[in-house]
VOGU-3710 file (C-alpha; in Angstrom, 3 decimals, decimal comma):
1> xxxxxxxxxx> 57,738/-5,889/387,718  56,738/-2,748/385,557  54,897/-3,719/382,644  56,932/-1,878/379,520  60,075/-3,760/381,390  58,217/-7,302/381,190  57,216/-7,050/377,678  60,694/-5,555/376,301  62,301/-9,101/377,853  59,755/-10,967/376,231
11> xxxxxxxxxx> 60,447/-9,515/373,274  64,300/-10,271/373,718  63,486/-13,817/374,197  61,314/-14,300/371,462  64,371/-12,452/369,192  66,941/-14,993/371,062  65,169/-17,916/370,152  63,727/-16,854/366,646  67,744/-16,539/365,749  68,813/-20,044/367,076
21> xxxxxxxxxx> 66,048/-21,622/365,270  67,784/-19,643/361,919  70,703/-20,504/362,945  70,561/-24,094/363,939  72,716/-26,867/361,938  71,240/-29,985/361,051  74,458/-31,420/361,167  76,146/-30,567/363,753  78,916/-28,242/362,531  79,648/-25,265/360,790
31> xxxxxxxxxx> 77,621/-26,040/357,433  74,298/-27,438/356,895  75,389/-30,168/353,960  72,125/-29,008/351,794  70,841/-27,727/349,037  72,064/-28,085/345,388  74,480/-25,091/345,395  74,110/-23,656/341,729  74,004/-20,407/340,495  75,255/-17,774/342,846
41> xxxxxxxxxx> 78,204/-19,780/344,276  78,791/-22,382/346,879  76,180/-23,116/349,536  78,005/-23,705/353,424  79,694/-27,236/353,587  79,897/-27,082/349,452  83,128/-26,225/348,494  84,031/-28,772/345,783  83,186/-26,632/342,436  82,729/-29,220/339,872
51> xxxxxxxxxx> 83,405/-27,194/336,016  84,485/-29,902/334,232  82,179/-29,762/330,909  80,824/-27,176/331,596  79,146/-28,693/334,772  79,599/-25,710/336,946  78,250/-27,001/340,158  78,706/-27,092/343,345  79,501/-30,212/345,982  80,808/-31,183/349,135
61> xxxxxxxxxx> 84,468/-32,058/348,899  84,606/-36,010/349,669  85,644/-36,777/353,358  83,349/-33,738/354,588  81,118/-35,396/357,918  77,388/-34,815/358,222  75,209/-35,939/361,120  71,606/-36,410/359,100  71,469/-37,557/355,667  69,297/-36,066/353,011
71> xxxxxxxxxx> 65,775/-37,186/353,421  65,277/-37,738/349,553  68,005/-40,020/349,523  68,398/-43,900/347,916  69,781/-46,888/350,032  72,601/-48,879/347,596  74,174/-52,605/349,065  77,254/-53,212/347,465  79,879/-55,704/348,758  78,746/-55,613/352,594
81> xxxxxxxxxx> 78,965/-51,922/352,588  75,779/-49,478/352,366  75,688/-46,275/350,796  73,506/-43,196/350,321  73,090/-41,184/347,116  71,341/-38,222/347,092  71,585/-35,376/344,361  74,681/-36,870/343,071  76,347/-37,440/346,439  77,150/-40,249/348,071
91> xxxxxxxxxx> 77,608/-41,052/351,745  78,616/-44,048/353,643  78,528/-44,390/357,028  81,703/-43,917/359,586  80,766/-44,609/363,063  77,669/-42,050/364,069  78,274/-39,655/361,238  78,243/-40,437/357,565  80,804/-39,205/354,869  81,339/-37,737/351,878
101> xxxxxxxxxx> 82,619/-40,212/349,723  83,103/-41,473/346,286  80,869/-44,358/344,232  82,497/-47,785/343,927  82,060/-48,924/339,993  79,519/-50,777/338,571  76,178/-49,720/341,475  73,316/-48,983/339,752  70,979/-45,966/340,644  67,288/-45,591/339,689
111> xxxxxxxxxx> 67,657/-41,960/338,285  70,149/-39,283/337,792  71,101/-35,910/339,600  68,825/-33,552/339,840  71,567/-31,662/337,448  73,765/-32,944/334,966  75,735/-32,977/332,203  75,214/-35,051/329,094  78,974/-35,815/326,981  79,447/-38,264/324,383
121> xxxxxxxxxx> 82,620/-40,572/323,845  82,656/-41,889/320,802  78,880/-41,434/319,899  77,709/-43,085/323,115  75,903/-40,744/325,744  77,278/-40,713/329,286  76,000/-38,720/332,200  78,578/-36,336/334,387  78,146/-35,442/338,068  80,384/-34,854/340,681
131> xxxxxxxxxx> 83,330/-36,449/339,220  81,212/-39,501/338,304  79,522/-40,709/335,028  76,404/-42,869/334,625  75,428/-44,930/332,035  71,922/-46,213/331,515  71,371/-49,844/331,280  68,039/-50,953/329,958  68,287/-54,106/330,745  68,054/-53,305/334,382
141> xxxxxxxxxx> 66,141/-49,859/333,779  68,683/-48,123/336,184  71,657/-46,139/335,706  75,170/-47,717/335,970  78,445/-45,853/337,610  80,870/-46,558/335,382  84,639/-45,599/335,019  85,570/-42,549/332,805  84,740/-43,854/329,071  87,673/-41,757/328,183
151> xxxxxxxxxx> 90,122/-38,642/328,289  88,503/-35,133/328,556  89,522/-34,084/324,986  88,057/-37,323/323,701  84,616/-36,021/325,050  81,660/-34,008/323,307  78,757/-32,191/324,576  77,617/-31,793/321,514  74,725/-34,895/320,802  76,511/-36,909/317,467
161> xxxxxxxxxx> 74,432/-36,931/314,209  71,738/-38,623/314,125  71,273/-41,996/311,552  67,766/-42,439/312,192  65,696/-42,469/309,317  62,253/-41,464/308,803  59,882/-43,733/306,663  56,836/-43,596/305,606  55,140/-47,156/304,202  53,521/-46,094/300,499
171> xxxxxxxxxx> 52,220/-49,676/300,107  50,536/-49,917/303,378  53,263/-52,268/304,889  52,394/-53,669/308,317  54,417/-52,479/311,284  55,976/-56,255/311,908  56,826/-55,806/308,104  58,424/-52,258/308,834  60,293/-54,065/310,921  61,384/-56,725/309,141
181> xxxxxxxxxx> 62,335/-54,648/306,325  64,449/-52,139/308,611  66,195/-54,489/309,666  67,222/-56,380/306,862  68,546/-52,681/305,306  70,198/-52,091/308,175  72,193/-55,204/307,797  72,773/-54,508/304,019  73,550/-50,811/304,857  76,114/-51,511/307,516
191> xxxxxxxxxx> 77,943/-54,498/305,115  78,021/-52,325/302,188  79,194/-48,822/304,181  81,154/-50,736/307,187  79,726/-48,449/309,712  77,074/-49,830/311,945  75,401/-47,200/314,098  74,862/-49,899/316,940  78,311/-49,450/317,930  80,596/-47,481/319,164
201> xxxxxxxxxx> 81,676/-44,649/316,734  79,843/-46,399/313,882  83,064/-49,342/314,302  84,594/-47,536/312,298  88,080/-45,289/312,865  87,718/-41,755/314,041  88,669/-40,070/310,588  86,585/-42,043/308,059  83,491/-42,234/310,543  81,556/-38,959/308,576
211> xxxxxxxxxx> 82,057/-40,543/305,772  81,077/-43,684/306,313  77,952/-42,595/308,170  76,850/-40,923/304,748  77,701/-43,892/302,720  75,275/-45,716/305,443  72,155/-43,496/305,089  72,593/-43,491/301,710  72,418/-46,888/301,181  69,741/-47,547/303,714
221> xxxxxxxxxx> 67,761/-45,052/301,825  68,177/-46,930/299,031  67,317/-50,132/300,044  63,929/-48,880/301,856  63,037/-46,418/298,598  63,549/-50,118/296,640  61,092/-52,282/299,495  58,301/-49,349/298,802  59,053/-46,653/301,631  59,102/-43,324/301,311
231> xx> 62,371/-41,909/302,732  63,645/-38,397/304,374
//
């Protein structure tokens, strides 16, 4: 065979297969089910453009089939049935593929998607992906799916004001005294005001909760200024 013929077929082959390799799909089918999708618009097999809040991201649309699952992906039992979550999506299995599907309520996760969005309904943080929300539960040090906390015009993105308040002991109080005293102004704050910051909107209605906030720091400034703290 003449030589420049032999190596311009090598070099054809080499091409063929370097492009296959590219080309190959993990899964099986048209898209490759990876990647996060943000920014420049949606990635092959994510279609599902999630704006709510501002989220502006990118998913697979919920019945899509993939052959190979994520390999960063978490293993979640609930009810007999396993599921996969991974980047805010969840698979189950169907036969030898898995799906696209949605979380069932109340599985807990052990950290969020890589990207989401933090809203508030009535002063209590919630975390947004993919048409689900997450709530953190310290008692279990995990992340809860939960159903939506509310309407979509009941929501903020905006973190609430804060009604921490920032001490400083003059008299050399001890830090289980801090706490003591904190406490008990706390408790004499929230009876005197009738908002209680460990609850949901303060417990109070929607129109009197600025208000009632104020009359809350206020008097738990007082009462701290009056136990020997200084107060800002």
């Amino acid at each position: 065979m003449n030589k420049r013929l032999w190596i311009s077929m090598c070099g054809a082959a080499v091409l063929a297969l370097t492009l296959g390799t590219a080309q190959a799909d993990p899964h099986g089918g048209p898209h490759d089910g990876r990647g996060d999708g943000r920014g420049g618009g949606a990635r092959p097999g994510f279609d599902h453009m999630d704006a709510r809040f501002g989220h502006n991201h990118y998913y697979p649309s919920r019945g899509y089939e993939v052959r190979d699952l994520p390999r960063d992906r978490f293993v979640v039992d609930r009810d007999n049935h396993r599921y996969f979550y991974s980047g805010g999506i969840w698979y189950e299995p169907r036969g030898p593929r898995y799906v696209v599907v949605g979380p069932p309520v109340g599985v807990f996760v052990p950290v969020l998607p890589s990207y989401y969005s933090t809203v508030y309904f009535g002063g209590v943080p919630y975390y947004y992906a993919n048409d689900t929300y997450y709530a953190w539960r310290p008692d279990s040090n995990q992340y809860e799916v939960v159903d939506p906390p509310g309407d979509d015009n009941s929501a903020q993105t905006q973190a609430p004001p804060s009604d921490d308040v920032f001490t400083y002991p003059k008299n050399g109080q001890s830090e289980e005294q801090q706490g003591k005293d904190k406490y008990e102004c706390h408790k004499w704050a929230s009876d005197q005001s009738g908002f209680d910051p460990t609850q949901s909107g303060g417990g109070v209605p929607a129109d009197q909760n600025e208000s009632r906030r104020a009359q809350y720091q206020r008097a738990m400034g007082a009462c701290l200024e009056g136990r020997g703290y200084s107060v800002k």
